[in-house]
C-alpha positions in Angstrom: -30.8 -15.6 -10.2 -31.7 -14.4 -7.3 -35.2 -12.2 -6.7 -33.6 -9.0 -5.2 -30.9 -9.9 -8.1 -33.6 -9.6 -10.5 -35.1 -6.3 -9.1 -31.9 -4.4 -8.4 -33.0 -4.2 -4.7 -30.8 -2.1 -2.5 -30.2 -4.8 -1.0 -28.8 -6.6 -3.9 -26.2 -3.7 -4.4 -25.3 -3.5 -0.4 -24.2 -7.6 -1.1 -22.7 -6.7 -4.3 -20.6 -4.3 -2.6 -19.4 -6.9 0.0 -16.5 -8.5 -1.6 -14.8 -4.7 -2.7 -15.4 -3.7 0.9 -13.2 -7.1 1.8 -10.7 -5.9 0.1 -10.8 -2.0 1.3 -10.8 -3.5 4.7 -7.9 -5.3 4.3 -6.2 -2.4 2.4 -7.9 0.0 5.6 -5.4 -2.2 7.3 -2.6 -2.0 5.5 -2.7 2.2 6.1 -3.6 2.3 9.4 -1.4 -0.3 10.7 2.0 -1.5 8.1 3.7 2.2 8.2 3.0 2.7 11.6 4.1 -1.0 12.7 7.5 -1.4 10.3 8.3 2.4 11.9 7.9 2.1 15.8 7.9 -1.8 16.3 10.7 -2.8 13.4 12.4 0.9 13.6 12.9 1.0 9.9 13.5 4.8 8.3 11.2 6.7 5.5 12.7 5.4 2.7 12.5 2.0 3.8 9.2 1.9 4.4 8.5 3.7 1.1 10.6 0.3 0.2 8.0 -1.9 1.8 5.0 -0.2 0.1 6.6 -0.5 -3.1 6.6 -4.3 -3.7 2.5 -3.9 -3.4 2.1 -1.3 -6.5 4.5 -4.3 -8.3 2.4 -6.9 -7.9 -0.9 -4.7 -8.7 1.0 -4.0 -12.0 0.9 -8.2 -12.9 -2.0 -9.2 -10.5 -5.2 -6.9 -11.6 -3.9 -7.1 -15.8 -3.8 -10.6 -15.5 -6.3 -11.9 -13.2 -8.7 -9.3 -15.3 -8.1 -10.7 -18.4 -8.1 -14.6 -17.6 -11.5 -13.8 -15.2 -12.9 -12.6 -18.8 -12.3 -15.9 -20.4 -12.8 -18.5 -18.0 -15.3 -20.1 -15.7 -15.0 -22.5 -13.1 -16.6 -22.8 -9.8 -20.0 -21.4 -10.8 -18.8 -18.1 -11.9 -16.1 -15.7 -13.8 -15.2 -13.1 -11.1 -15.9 -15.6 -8.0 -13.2 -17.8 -7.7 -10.8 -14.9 -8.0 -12.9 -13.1 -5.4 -12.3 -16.4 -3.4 -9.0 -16.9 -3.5 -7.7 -13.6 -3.5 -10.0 -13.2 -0.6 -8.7 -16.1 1.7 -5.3 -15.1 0.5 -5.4 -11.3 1.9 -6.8 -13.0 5.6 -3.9 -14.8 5.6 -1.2 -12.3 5.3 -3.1 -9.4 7.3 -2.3 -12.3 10.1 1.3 -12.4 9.0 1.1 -8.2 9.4 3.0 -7.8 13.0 4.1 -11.4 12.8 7.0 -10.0 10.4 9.8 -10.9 13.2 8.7 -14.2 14.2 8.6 -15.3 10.3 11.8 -14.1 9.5 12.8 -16.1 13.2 11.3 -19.0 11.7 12.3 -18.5 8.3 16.0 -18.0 10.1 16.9 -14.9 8.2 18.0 -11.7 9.2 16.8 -9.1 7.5 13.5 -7.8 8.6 13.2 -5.5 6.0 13.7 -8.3 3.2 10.4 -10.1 5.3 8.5 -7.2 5.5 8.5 -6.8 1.5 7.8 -10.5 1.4 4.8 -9.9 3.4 3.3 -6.5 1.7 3.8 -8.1 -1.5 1.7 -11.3 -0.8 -0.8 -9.0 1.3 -0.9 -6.5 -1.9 -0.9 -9.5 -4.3 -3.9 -11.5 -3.0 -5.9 -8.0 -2.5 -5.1 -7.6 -5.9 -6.3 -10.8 -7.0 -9.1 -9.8 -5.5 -9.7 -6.2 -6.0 -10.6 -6.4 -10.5 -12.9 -9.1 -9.8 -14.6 -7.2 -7.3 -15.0 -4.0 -9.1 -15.7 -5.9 -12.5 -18.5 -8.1 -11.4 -20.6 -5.1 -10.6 -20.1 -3.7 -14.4 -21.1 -7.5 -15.2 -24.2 -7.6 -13.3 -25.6 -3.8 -13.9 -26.6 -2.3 -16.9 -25.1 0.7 -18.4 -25.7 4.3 -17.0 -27.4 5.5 -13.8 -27.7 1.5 -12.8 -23.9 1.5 -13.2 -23.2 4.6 -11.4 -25.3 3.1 -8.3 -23.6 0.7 -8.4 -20.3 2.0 -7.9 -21.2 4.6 -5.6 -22.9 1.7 -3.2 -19.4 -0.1 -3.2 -17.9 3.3 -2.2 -20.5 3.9 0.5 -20.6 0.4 1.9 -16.9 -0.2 2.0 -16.4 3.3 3.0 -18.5 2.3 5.9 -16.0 -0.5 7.1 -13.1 1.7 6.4 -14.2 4.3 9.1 -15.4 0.9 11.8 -11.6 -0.3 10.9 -10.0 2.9 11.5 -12.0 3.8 14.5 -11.3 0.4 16.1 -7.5 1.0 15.2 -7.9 4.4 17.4 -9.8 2.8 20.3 -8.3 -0.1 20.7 -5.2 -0.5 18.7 -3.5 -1.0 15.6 -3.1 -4.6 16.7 -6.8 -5.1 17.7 -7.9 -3.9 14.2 -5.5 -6.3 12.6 -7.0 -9.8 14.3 -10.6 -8.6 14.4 -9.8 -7.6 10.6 -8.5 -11.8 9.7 -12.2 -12.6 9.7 -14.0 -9.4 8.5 -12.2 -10.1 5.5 -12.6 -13.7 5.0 -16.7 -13.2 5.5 -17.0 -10.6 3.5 -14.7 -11.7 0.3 -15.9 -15.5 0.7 -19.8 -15.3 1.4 -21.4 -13.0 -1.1 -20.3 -14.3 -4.0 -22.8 -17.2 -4.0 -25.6 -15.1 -3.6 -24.1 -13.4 -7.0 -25.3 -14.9 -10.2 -22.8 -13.7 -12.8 -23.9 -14.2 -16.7 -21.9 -17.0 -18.6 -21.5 -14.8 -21.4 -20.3 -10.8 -21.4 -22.6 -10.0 -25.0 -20.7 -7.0 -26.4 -22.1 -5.7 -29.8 -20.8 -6.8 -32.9 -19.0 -3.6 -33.4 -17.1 -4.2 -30.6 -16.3 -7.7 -30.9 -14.4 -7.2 -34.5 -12.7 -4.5 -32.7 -12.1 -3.9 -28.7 -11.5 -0.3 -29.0 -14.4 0.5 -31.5 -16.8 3.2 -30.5 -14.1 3.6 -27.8 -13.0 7.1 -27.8 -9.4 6.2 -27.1 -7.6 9.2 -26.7 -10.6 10.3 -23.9 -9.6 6.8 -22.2 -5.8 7.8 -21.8 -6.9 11.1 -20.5 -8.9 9.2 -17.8 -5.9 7.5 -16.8 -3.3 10.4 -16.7 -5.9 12.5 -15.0 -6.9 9.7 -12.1 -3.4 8.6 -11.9 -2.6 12.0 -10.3 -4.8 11.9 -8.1 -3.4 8.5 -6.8 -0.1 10.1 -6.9 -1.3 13.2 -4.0 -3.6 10.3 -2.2 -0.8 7.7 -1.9 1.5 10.1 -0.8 -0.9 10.8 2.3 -1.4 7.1 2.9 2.3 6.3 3.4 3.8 8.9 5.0 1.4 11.0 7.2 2.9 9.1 9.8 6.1 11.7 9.3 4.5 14.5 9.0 2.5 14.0 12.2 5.8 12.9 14.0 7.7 16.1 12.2 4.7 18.3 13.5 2.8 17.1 16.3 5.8 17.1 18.8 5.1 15.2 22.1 3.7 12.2 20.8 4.9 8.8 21.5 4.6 5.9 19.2 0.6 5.0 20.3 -0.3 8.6 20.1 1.1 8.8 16.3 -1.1 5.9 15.5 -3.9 7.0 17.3 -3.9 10.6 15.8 -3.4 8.9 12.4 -6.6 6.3 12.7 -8.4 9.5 13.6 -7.9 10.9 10.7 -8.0 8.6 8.2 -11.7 8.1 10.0 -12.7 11.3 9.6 -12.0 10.9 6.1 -13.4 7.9 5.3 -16.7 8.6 7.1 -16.9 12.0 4.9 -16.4 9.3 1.5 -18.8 6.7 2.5 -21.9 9.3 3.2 -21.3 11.4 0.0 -21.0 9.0 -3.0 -24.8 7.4 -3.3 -26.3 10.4 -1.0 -24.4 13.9 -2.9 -22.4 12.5 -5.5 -24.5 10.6 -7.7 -27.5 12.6 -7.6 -25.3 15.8 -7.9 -23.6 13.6 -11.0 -27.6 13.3 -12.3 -27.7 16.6 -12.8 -24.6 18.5 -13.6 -22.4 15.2 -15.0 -20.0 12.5 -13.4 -17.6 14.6 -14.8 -18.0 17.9 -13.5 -18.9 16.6 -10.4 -15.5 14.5 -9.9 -13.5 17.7 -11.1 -15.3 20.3 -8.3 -14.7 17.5 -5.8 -10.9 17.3 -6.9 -10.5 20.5 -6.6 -11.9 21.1 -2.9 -9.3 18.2 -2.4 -6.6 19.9 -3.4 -7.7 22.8 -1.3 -7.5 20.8 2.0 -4.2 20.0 1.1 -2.9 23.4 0.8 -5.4 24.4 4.2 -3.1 21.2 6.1 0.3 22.4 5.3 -1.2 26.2 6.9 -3.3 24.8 9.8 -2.7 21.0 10.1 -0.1 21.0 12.7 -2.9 19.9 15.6 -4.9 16.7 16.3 -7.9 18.7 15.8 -6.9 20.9 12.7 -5.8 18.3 11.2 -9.1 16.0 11.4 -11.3 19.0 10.6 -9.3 19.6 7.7 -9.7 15.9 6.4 -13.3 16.6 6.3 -12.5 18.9 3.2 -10.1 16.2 2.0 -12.6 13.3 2.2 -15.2 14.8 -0.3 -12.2 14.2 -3.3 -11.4 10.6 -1.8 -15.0 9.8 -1.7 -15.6 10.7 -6.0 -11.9 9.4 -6.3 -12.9 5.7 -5.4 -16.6 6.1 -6.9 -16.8 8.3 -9.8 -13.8 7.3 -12.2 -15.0 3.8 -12.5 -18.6 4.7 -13.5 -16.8 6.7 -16.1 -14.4 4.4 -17.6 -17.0 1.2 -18.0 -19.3 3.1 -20.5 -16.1 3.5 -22.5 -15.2 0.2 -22.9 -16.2 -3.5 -24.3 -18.1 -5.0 -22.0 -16.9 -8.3 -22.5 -13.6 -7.4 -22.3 -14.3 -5.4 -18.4 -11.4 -7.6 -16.2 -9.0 -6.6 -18.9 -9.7 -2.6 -19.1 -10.3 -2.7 -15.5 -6.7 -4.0 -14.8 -5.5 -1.5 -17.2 -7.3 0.9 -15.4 -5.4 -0.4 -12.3 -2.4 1.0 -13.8 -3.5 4.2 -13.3 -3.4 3.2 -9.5 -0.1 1.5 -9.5 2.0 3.4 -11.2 1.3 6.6 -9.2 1.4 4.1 -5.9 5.4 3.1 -7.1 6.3 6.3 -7.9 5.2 7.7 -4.5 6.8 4.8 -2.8 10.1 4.7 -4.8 10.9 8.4 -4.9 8.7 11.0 -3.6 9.7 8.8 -0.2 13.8 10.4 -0.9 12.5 13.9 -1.2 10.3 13.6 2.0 13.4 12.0 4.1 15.4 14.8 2.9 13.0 17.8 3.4 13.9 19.6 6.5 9.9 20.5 6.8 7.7 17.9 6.8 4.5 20.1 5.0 6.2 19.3 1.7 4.1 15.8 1.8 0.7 18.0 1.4 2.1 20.7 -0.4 3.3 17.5 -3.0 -0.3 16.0 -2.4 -2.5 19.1 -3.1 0.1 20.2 -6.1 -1.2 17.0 -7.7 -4.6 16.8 -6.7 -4.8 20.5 -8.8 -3.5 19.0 -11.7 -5.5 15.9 -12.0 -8.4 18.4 -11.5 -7.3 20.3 -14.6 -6.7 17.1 -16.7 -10.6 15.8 -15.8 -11.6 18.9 -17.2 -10.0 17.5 -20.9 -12.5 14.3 -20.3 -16.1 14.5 -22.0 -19.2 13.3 -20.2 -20.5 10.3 -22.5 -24.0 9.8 -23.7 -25.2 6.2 -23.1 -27.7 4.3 -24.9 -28.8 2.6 -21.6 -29.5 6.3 -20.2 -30.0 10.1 -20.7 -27.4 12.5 -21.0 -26.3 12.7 -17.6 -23.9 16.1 -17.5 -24.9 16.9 -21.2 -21.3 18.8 -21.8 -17.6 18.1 -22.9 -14.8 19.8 -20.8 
């Protein structure tokens, strides 16, 4: 192990954070680039592309439970969670290369149907960040003891990857969707492949003996469930965002040609991510010290949901619409920060890759749902504001579930919160 390993240096949790931020990265892609590419370059229609971004939430269902719970029992290559990391990570290079390469595969391939490609091609790209993305989260709850050492850690992945997303959408604005794509092949190779032999991980996850007779024991499970009901609405409003903003800025933005819509829409998604990389370790988790994880995820929910509702009033500029996602970005930042912080203390430690991917599902589920159906209702709405009236609608409610969750004393640390909601 490592000195700055030993110490839990900052810089220890900047590296730590590396091989999420990979994966974000690629996914930073994915938003900024596959709607925006399978709608202008491939002409498909809203519901196709919901289509498209359905076969990832599919494989997240199968990749993060499985890869989770075989990463908890096995160990090759000097570690547990790196040689997912490593593969996963090589994996999602490769097919954010085969991104806008979509027509010349199917050429080569000889088939006709792009569409049929381009699901071929988000599934893979969703698969291998998946393969990726429990490791990546899980190691950190492997390598950081419980409470306010766990929180940092999480809110470091948050700000670091946070970090890249607003350089990846900001390169995707300056220079292009295609730009960000190739420069984007080796940002996430380096950062999923190096770090992890920096990492030591322990051979053994030591969970007490209460826990290994039973995996749910001192596990509040009805509190767990509520975690995932409540988060998996908030996936549902944020999801919705990701995949079709792209109509609602067509629908309300009139006079902008195919570059413009992409530009406006890397813009924005900067705006927000540069608001959810500086508030997790700098607001959140000192705010979170004080008043609870909980409470703190459930104020920033709700100031969410309000920049929802202000969009579909005052988002129909460029400008209103990025000052807005300033309000929007302080619920994404606790979103991708917070929830995991929560659900680790709840769980058997040496069980993590298996409650993490289970904790996916709260993630997927909402993603397929968005992607499968809400896409119908948003080709058939004659307005386009029903996609952030649908958003803030469930940002509200996943506020007012979180309230049901209670903060959880740990051994490892004070009371942080002190209060059940």
């Amino acid at each position: 192990m490592l000195d700055f390993q030993r110490r839990l240096a900052n810089s220890f949790y900047i590296l730590l954070s590396l091989p999420a931020t990979a994966m974000g990265f690629a996914l930073c892609i994915q938003i900024s680039a596959l709607s925006w590419i399978l709608s202008t370059k491939y002409g498909l229609n809203i519901d196709e592309v919901g289509f498209v971004w359905a076969s990832g939430p599919l494989a997240g269902i199968l990749g993060q439970m499985i890869i989770g719970f075989i990463s908890d029992k096995t160990w090759f290559w000097g570690g547990r969670r790196k040689p997912f990391i490593l593969i996963g990570g090589t994996l999602a290079a490769l097919m954010v290369a085969a991104m806008p390469n979509v027509d010349k595969i199917a050429h080569t391939l000889g088939l006709a149907s792009l569409l049929a490609v381009a699901i071929g091609v988000a599934l893979l790209l969703d698969l291998s960040i998946n393969v990726s993305f429990n490791p990546t989260r899980s190691i950190i709850a492997d390598v950081t003891p419980e409470g306010e050492q766990r929180t940092k850690g999480y809110t470091w992945m948050q700000t670091i990857s946070g970090m890249f997303g607003v350089m990846a959408y900001l390169i995707s604005a300056i220079w292009g969707n295609y730009t960000l794509i190739y420069a984007g092949i080796g940002i996430v190779f380096l950062l999923a492949v190096i770090p992890p032999f920096f990492i030591s991980e322990p051979r053994e996850l030591k969970a007490t003996s209460d826990e290994l007779s039973n995996d749910f024991k001192q596990t509040d499970v009805p509190q767990l469930l509520r975690i995932y009901v409540a988060h998996a609405f908030s996936w549902l409003g944020v999801q919705t965002m990701f995949v079709y903003i792209f109509a609602y800025i067509k629908d309300k933005m009139v006079g902008l040609d195919d570059t413009g819509i992409g530009q406006v829409i890397a813009i924005a998604f900067a705006v927000l991510n540069t608001i959810a990389f500086i508030l997790p370790a700098s607001v959140l988790e000192p705010l979170a010290k004080k008043i609870g994880r909980v409470r703190t995820h459930v104020m920033c929910l709700a100031i969410m949901a309000a920049g929802y509702f202000a969009i579909v009033g005052f988002g129909s500029s460029p400008i209103a619409l990025y000052s807005l996602m300033i309000i929007v970005g302080i619920g994404w930042g606790a979103v991708v920060s917070l929830p995991f912080a929560v659900m680790t203390e709840k769980v058997n430690k040496s069980k993590m890759g298996l409650f993490m991917g289970i904790f996916n599902l709260s993630v997927v589920l909402p993603q397929l749902v968005s992607s499968l159906f809400v896409g119908r209702f948003i080709q058939s709405a004659p307005d386009k504001n029903f996609i952030f009236l649908f958003c803030g609608i469930c940002l509200a409610i996943s506020a007012v579930l979180w309230l049901l969750v209670k903060e959880v004393k740990s051994d490892a640390s004070p009371v942080i919160g002190g209060g059940s909601h």
